[in-house]
MITORKE-598870 format. One record per atom (N, C-alpha, C, O): residue number from 0; residue in one letter; atom name; z, x, y. Coordinates in steps of 0.1 Angstrom, whole numbers. Atoms other than C-alpha are relative to their C-alpha. Example, Ala and Ser with C-alpha at 12.3 -4.5 7.8 and 13.67 -1.06 7.14 Angstrom:
2
+--------+-------+-------+-------+-------+-------+
| torkol | vexba | vexgu |    c3 |    c1 |    c2 |
+--------+-------+-------+-------+-------+-------+
|      0 |     A |     N |     0 |     9 |   -12 |
|      0 |     A |    CA |    78 |   123 |   -45 |
|      0 |     A |     C |     0 |     9 |    12 |
|      0 |     A |     O |     7 |    19 |    12 |
|      1 |     S |     N |     0 |    -9 |   -11 |
|      1 |     S |    CA |    71 |   137 |   -11 |
|      1 |     S |     C |     8 |    -8 |    11 |
|      1 |     S |     O |     9 |    -3 |    22 |
+--------+-------+-------+-------+-------+-------+
//
This chain:
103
+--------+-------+-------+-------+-------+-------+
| torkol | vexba | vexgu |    c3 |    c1 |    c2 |
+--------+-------+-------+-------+-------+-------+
|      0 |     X |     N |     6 |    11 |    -7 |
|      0 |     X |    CA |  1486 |  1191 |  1117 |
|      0 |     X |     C |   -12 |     5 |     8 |
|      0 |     X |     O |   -23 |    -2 |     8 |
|      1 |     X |     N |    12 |    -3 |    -9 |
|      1 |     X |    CA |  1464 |  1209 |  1140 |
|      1 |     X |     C |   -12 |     6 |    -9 |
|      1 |     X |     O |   -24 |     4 |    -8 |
|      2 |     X |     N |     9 |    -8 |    15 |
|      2 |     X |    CA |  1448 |  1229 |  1109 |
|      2 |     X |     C |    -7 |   -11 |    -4 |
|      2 |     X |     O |   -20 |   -10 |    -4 |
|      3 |     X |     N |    12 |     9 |     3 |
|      3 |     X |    CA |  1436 |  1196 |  1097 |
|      3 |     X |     C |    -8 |    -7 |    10 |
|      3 |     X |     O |   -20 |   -10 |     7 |
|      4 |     X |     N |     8 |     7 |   -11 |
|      4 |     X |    CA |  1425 |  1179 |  1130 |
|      4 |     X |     C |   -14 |    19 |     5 |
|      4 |     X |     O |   -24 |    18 |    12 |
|      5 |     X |     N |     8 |    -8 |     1 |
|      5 |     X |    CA |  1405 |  1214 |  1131 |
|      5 |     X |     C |   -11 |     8 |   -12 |
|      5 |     X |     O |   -21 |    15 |   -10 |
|      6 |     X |     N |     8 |     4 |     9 |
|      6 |     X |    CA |  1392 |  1212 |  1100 |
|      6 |     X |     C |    -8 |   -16 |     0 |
|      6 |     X |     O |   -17 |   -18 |    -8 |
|      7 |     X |     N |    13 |    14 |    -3 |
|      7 |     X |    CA |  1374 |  1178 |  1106 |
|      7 |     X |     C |    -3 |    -3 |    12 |
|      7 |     X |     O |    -9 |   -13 |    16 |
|      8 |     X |     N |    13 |    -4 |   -10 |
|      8 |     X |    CA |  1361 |  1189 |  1136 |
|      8 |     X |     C |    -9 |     3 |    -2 |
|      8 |     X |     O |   -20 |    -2 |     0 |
|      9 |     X |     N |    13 |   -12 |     8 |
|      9 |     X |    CA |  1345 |  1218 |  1118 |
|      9 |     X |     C |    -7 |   -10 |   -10 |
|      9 |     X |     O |   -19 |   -11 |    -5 |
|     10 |     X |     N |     3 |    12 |     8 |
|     10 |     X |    CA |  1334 |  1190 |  1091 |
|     10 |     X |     C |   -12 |    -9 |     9 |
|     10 |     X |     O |   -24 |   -12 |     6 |
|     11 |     X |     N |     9 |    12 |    -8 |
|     11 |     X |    CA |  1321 |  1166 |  1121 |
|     11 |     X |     C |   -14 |    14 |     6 |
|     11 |     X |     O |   -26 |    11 |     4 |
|     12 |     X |     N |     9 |    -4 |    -2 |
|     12 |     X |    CA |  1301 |  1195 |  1135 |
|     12 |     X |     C |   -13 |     2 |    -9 |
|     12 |     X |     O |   -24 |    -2 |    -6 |
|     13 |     X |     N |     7 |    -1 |     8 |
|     13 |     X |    CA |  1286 |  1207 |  1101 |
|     13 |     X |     C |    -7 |   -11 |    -4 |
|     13 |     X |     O |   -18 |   -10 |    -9 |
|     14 |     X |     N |    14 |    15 |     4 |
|     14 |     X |    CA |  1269 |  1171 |  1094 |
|     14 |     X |     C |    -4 |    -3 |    10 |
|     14 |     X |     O |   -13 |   -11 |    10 |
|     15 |     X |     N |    11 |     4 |   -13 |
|     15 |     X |    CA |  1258 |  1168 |  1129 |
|     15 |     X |     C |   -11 |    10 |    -1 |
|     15 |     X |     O |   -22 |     7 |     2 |
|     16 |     X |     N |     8 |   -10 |    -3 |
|     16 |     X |    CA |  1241 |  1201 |  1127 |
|     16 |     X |     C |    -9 |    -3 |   -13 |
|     16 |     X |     O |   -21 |     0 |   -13 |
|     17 |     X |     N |     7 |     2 |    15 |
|     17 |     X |    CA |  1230 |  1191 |  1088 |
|     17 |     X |     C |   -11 |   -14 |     5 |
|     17 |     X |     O |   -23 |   -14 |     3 |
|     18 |     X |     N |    11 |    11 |    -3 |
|     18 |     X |    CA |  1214 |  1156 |  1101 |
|     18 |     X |     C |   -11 |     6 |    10 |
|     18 |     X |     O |   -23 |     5 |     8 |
|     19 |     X |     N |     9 |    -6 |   -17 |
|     19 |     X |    CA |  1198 |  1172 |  1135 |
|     19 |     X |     C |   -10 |     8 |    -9 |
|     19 |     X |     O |   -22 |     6 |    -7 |
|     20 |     X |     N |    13 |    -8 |     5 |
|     20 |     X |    CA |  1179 |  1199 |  1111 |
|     20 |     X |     C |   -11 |   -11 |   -14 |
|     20 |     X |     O |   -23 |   -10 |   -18 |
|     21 |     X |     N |     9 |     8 |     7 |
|     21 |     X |    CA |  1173 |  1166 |  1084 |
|     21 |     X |     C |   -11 |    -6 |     8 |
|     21 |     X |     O |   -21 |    -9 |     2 |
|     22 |     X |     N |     7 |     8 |    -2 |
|     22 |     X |    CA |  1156 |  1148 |  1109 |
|     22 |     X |     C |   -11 |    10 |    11 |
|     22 |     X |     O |   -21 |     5 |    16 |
|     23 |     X |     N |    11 |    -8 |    -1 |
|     23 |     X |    CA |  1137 |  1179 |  1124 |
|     23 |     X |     C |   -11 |     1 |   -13 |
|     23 |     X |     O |   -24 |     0 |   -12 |
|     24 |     X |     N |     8 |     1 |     7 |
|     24 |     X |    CA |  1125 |  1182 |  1091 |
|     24 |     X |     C |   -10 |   -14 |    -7 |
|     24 |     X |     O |   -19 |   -13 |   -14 |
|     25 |     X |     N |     6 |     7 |     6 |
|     25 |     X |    CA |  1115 |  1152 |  1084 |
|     25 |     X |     C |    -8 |    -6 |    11 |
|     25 |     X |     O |   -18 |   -10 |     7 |
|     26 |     X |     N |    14 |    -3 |   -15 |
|     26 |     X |    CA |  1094 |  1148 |  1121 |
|     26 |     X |     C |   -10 |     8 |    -6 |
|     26 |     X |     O |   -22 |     4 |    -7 |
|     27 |     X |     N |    15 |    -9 |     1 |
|     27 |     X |    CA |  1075 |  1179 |  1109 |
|     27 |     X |     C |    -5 |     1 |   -11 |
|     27 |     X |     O |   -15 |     7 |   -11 |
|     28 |     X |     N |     5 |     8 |     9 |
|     28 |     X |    CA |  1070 |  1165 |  1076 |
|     28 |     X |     C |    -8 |   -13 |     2 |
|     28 |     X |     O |   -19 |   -15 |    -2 |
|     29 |     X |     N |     8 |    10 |    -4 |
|     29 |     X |    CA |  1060 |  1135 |  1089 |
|     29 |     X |     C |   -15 |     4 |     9 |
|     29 |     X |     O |   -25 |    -3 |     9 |
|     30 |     X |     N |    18 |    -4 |    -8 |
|     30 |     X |    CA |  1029 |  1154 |  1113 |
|     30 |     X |     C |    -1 |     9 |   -13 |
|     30 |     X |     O |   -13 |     6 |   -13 |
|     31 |     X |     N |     8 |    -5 |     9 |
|     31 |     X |    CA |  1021 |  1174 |  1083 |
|     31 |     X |     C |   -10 |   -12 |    -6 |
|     31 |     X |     O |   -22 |   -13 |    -6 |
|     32 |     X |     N |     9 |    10 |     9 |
|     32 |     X |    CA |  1014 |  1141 |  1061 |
|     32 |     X |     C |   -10 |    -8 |     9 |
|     32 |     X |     O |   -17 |   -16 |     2 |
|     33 |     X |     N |     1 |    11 |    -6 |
|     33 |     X |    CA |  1001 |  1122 |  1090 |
|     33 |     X |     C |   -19 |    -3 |     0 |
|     33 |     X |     O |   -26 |   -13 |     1 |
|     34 |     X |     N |    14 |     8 |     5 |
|     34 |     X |    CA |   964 |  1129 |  1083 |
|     34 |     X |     C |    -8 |    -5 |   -11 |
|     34 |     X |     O |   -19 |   -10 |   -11 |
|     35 |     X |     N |     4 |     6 |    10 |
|     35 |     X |    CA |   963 |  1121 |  1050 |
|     35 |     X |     C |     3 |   -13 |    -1 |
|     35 |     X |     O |    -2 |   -19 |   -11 |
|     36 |     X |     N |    -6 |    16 |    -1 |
|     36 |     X |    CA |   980 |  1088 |  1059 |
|     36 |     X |     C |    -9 |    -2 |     8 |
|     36 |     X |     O |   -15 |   -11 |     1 |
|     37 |     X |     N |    11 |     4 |    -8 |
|     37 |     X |    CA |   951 |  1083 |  1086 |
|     37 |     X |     C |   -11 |    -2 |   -13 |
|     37 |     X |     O |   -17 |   -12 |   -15 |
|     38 |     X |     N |    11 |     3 |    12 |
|     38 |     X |    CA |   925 |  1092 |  1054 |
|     38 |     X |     C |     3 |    -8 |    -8 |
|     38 |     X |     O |    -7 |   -11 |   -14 |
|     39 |     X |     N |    -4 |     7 |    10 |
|     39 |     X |    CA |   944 |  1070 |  1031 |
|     39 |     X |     C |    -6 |   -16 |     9 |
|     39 |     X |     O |   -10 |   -26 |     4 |
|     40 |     X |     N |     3 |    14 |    -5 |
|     40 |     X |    CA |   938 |  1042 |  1060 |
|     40 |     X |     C |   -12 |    -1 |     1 |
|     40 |     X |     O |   -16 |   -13 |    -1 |
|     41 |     X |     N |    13 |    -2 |     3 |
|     41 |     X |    CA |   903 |  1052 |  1062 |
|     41 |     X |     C |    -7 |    -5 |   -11 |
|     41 |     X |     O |   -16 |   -13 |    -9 |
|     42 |     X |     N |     5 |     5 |    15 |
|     42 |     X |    CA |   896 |  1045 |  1026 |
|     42 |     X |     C |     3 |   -17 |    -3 |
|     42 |     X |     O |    -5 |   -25 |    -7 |
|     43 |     X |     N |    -2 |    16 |     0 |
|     43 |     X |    CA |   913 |  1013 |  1027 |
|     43 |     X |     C |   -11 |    -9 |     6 |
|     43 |     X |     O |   -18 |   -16 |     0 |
|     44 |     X |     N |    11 |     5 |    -3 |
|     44 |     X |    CA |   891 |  1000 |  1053 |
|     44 |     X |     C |   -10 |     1 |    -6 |
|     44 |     X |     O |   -14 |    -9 |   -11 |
|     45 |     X |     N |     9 |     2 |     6 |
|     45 |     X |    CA |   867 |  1009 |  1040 |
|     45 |     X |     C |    -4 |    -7 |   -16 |
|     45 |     X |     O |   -16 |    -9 |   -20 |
|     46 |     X |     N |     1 |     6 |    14 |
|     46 |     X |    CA |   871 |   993 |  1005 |
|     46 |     X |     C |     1 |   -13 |     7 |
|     46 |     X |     O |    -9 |   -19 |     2 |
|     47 |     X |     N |    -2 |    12 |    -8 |
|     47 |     X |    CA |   879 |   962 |  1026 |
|     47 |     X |     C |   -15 |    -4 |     4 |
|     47 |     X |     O |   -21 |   -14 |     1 |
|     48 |     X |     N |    14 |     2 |    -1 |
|     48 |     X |    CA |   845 |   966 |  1039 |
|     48 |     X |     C |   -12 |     1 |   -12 |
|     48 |     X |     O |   -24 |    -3 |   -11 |
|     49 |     X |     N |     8 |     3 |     9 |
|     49 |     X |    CA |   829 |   969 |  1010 |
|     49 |     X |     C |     3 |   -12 |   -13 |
|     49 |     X |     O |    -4 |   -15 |   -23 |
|     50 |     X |     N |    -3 |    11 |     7 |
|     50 |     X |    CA |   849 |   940 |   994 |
|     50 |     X |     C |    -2 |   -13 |    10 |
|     50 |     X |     O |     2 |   -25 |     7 |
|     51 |     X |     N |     0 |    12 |    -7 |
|     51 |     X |    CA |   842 |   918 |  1022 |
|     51 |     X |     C |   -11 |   -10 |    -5 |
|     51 |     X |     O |    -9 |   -21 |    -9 |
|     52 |     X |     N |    11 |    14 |     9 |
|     52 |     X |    CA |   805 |   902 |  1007 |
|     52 |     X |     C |     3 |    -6 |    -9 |
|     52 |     X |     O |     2 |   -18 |   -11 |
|     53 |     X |     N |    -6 |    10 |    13 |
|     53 |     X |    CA |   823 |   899 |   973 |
|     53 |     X |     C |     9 |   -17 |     7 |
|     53 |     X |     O |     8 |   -29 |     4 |
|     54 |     X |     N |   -10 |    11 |    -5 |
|     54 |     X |    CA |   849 |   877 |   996 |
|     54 |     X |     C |    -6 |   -11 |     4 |
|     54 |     X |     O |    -1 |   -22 |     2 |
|     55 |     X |     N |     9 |    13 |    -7 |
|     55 |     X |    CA |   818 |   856 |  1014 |
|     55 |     X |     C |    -4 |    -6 |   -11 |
|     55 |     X |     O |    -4 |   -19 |   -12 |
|     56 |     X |     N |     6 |    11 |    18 |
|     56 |     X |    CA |   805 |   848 |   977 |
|     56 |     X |     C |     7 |    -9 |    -3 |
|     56 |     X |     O |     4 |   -20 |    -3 |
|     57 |     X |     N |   -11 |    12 |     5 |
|     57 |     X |    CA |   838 |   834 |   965 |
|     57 |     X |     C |     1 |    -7 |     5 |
|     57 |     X |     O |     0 |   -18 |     0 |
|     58 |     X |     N |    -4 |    15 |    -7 |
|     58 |     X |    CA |   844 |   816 |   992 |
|     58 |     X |     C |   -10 |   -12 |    -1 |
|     58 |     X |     O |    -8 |   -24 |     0 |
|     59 |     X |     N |    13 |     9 |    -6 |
|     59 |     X |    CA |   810 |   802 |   995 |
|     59 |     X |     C |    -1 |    -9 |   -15 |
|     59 |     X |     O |    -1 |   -22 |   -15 |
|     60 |     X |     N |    -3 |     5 |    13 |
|     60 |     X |    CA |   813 |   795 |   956 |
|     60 |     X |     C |    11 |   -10 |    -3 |
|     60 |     X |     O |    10 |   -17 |   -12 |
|     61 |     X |     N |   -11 |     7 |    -3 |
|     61 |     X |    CA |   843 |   779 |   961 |
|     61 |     X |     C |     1 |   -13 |     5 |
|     61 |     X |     O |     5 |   -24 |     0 |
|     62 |     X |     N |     3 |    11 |   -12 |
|     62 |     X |    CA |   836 |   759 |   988 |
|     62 |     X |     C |   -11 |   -13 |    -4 |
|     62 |     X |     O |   -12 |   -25 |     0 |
|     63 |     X |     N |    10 |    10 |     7 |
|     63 |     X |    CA |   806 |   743 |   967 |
|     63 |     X |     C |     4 |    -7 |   -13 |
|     63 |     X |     O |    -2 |   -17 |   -19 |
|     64 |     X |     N |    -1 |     8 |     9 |
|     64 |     X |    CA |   826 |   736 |   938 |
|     64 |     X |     C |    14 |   -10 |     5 |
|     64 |     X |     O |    18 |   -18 |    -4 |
|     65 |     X |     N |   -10 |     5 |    -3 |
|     65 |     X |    CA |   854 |   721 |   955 |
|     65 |     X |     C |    -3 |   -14 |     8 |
|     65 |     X |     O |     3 |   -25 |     7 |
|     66 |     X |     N |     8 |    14 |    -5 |
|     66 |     X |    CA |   830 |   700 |   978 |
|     66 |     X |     C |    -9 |   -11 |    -5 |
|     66 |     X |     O |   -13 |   -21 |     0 |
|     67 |     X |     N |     0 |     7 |     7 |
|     67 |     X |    CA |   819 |   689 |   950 |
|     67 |     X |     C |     6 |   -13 |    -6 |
|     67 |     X |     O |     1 |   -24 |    -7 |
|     68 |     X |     N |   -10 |     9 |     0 |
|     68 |     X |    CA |   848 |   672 |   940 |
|     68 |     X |     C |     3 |   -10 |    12 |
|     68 |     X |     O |     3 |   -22 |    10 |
|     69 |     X |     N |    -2 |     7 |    -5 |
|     69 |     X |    CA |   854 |   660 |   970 |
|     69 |     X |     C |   -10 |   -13 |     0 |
|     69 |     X |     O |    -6 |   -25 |     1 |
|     70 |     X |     N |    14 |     4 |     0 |
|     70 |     X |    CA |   817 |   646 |   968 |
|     70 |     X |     C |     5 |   -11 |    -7 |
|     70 |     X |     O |     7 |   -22 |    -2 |
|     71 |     X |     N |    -3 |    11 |    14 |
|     71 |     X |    CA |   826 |   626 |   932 |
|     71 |     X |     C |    13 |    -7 |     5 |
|     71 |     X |     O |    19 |   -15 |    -2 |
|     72 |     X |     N |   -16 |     9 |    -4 |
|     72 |     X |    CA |   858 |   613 |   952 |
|     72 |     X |     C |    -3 |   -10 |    10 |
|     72 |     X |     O |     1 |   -21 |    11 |
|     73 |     X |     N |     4 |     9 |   -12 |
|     73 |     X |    CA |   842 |   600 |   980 |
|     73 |     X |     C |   -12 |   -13 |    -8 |
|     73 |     X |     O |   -11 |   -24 |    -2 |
|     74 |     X |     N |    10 |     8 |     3 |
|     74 |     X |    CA |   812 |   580 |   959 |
|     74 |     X |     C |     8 |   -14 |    -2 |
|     74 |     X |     O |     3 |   -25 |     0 |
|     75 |     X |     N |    -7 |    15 |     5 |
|     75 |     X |    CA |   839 |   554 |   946 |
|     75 |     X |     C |     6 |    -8 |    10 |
|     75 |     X |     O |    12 |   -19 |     9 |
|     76 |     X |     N |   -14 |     4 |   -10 |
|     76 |     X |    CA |   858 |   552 |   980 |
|     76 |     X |     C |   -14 |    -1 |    14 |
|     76 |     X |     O |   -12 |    -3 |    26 |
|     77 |     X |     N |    14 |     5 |    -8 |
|     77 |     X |    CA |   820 |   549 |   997 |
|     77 |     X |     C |     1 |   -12 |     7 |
|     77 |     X |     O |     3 |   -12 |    19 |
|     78 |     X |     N |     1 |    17 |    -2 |
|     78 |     X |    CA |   819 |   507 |   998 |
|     78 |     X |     C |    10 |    -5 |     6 |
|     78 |     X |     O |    11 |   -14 |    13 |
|     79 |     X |     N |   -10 |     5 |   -10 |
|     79 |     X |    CA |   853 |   507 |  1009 |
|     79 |     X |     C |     0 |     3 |    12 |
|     79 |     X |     O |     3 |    -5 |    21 |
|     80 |     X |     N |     0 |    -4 |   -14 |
|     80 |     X |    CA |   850 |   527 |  1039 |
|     80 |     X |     C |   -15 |    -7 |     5 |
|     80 |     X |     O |   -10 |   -12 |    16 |
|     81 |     X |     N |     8 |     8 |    -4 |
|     81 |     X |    CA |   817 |   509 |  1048 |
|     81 |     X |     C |     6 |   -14 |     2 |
|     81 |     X |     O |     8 |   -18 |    14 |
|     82 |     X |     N |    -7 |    14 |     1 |
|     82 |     X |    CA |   833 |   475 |  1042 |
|     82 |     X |     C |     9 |    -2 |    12 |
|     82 |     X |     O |     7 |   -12 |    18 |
|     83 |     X |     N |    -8 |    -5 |   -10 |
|     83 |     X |    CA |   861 |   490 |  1067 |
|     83 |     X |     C |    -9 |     2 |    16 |
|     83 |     X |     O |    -9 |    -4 |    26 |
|     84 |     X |     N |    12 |    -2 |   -14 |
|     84 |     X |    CA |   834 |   502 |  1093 |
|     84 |     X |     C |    -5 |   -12 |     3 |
|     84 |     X |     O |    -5 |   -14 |    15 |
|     85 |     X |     N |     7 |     9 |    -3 |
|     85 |     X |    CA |   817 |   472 |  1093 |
|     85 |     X |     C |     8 |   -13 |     6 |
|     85 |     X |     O |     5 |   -22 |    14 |
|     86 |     X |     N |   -11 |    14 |    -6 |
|     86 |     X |    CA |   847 |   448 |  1098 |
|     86 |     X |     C |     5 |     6 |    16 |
|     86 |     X |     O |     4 |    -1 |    26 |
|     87 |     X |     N |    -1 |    -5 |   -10 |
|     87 |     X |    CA |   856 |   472 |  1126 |
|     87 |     X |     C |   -10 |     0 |    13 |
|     87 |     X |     O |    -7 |    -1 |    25 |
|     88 |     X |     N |     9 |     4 |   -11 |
|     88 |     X |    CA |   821 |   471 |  1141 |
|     88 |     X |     C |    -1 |   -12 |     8 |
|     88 |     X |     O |    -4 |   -14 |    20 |
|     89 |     X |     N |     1 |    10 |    -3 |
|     89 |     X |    CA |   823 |   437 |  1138 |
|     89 |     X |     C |    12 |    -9 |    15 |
|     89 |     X |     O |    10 |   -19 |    23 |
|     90 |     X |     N |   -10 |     8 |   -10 |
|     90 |     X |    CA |   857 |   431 |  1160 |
|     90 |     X |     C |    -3 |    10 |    14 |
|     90 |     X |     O |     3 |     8 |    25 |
|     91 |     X |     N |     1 |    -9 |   -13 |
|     91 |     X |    CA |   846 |   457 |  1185 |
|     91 |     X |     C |   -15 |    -7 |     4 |
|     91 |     X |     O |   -20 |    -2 |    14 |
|     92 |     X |     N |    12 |     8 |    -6 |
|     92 |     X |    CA |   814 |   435 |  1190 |
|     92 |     X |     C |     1 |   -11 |     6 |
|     92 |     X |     O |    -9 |   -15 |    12 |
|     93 |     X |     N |    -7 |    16 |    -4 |
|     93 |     X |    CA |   831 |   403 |  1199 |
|     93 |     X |     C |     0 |     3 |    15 |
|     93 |     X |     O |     0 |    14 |    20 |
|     94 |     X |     N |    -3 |     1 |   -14 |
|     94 |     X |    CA |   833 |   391 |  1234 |
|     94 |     X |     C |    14 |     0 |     3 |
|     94 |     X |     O |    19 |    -7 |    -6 |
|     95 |     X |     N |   -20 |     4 |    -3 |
|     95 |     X |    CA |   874 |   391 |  1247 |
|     95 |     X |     C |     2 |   -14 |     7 |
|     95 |     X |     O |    -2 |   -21 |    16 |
|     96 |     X |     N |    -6 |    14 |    -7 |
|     96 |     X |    CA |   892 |   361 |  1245 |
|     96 |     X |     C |     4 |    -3 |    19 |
|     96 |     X |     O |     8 |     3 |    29 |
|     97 |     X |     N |    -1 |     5 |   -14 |
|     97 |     X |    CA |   893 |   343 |  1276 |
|     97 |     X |     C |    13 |     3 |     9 |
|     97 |     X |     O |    13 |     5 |    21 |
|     98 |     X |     N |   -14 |     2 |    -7 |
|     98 |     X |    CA |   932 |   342 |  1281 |
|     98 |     X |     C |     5 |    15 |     2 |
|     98 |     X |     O |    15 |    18 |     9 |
|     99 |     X |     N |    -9 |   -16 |     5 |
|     99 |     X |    CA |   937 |   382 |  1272 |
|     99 |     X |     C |    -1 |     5 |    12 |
|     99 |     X |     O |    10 |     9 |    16 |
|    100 |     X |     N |     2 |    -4 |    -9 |
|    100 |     X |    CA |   922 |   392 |  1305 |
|    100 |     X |     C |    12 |     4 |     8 |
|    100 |     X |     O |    22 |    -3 |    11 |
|    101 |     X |     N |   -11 |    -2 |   -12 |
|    101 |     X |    CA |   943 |   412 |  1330 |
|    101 |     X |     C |     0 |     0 |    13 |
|    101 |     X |     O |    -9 |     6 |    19 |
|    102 |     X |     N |     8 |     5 |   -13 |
|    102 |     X |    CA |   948 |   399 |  1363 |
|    102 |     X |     C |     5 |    10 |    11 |
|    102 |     X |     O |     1 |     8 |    23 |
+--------+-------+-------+-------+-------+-------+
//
């Protein structure tokens, strides 16, 4: 009985001491890589910056063919929104009934 409760002692120490040296190692792996992961972020930005004008084009191209549409949607729906404005100007031009007043 004691033989095995001293055998999975010995067991619990050996994976404590096996994790403790994994995660030393993998700390001083990690500052080894850590300036090529800074150069790797380097490069990114910078591709980012040099894809940013492509990005202003699209958009800008985009934005003109889409406003377009909108453009050919609004021509048909013109006369009604006028028609609308105008009836609206019209009741916001009126004098107020006499009785509405608040006393």
């Amino acid at each position: 009985m004691f033989t095995l409760l001293a055998l999975a002692f010995t067991a619990f120490v050996v994976l404590a001491v096996l994790g403790l040296a994994a995660s030393l190692a993998a700390m001083i792996w990690w500052a080894v890589l850590l300036p090529f992961r800074l150069l790797g972020f380097v490069f990114k930005l910078l591709a980012g910056v040099l894809a940013l004008p492509f990005l202003v084009l699209f958009a800008v191209i985009g934005a003109v063919i889409f406003g377009s549409g909108l453009v050919i949607f609004f021509i048909p729906f013109l006369p009604f929104a006028l028609l609308v404005a105008g009836i609206w100007w019209l009741m916001r031009s009126r004098s107020p009934v006499a009785g509405s007043r608040a006393h």
